[in-house]
N, C-alpha and C positions, 0 to 999 in steps of 0.2 A: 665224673660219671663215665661208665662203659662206652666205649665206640658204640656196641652194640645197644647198649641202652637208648645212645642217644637216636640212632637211626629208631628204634622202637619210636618213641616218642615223636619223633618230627614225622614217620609217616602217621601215626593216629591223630595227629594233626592236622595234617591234610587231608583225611578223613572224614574228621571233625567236621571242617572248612565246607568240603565236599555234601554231608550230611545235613547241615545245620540251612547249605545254601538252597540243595533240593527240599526239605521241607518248608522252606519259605518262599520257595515260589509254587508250590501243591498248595498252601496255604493262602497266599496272594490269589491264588486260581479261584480261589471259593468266592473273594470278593468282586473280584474283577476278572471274568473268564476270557483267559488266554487261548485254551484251548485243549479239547479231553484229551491230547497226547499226554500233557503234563502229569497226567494220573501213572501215567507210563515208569515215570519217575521213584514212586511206593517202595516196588521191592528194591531197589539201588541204595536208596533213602535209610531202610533199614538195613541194609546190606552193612553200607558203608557204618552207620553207628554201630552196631551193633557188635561185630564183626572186627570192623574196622578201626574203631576207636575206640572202644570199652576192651576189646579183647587184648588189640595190642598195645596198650596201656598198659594192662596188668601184667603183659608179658614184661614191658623193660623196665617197670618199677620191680617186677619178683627179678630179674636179671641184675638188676642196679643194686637191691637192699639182703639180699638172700643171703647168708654165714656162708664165708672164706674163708678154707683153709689155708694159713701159713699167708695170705693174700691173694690169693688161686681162686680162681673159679671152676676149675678144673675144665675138663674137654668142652670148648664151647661150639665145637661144629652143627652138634645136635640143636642147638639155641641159633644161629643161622640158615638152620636147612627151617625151622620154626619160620623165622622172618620171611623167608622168600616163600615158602609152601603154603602161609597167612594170607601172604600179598598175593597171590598167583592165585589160589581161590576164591579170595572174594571178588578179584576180577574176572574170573569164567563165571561164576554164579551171577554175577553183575549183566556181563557181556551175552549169556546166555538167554538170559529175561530179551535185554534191546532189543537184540538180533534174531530172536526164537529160533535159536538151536536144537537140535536136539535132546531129549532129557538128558541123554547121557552124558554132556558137556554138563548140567547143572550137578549131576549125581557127581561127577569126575571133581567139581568142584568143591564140593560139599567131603570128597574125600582127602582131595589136599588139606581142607581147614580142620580135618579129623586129625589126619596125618600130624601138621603141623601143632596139636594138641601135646600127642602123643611127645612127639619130640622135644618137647620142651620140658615134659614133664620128665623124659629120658636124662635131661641134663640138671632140672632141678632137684629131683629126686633124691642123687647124692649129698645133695648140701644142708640137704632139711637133716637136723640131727636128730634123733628120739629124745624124750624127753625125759626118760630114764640116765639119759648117759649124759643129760645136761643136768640134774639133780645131783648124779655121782661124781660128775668132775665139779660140782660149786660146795660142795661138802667136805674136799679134800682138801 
């Protein structure tokens, strides 16, 4: 597996971890009230799944399984600036909420994980072949 795949993966991990462990104490809180800050926890909760774990998932499995040329993945800077531009939003969007920032720190975040869309799709783009030209080369 990719360097980069595998960092995909170990952080939607932590993520995971992160997401799996604030919904279970919002949920514990229903039973046994700890205390209404814990509701505070909602948007991180989904942050981190959502975001964090389902999104960059599918990044380093589409990084790890996507058609290689010659064994190339060709330019991978754009699939890196993806990784840190993922992580770096969903921690302002996160951080944001906590500490009640300003909106524009959640907007600014919501535009790295745009960003970081983008750019991944910038490196995937090349690899995905049409499927015209995957017909014409299995027929030759």
């Amino acid at each position: 597996m990719p360097r980069l795949s595998v960092w995909f993966v170990r952080a939607a991990l932590v993520y995971l971890a992160l997401g799996f462990t604030f919904g279970a104490l919002m949920l514990a809180n229903k039973g046994v009230s700890f205390g209404p800050w814990l509701w505070r926890l909602l948007p991180a909760h989904i942050e981190f799944l959502l975001f964090g774990w389902t999104l960059q998932l599918a990044f380093g499995v589409a990084f790890w399984i996507l058609p290689r040329w010659r064994t190339q993945r060709g330019n991978e800077k754009p699939a890196w600036a993806a990784f840190f531009l993922l992580n770096v939003g969903v921690w302002m969007v996160v951080l944001a909420g906590w500490l009640n920032w300003e909106a524009g720190w959640l907007t600014l975040g919501r535009v790295a994980e745009a960003t970081a869309v983008a750019a991944f799709a910038i490196h995937a783009w090349p690899r995905v072949k049409p499927l015209m030209e995957i017909n014409a080369t299995s027929s030759e």
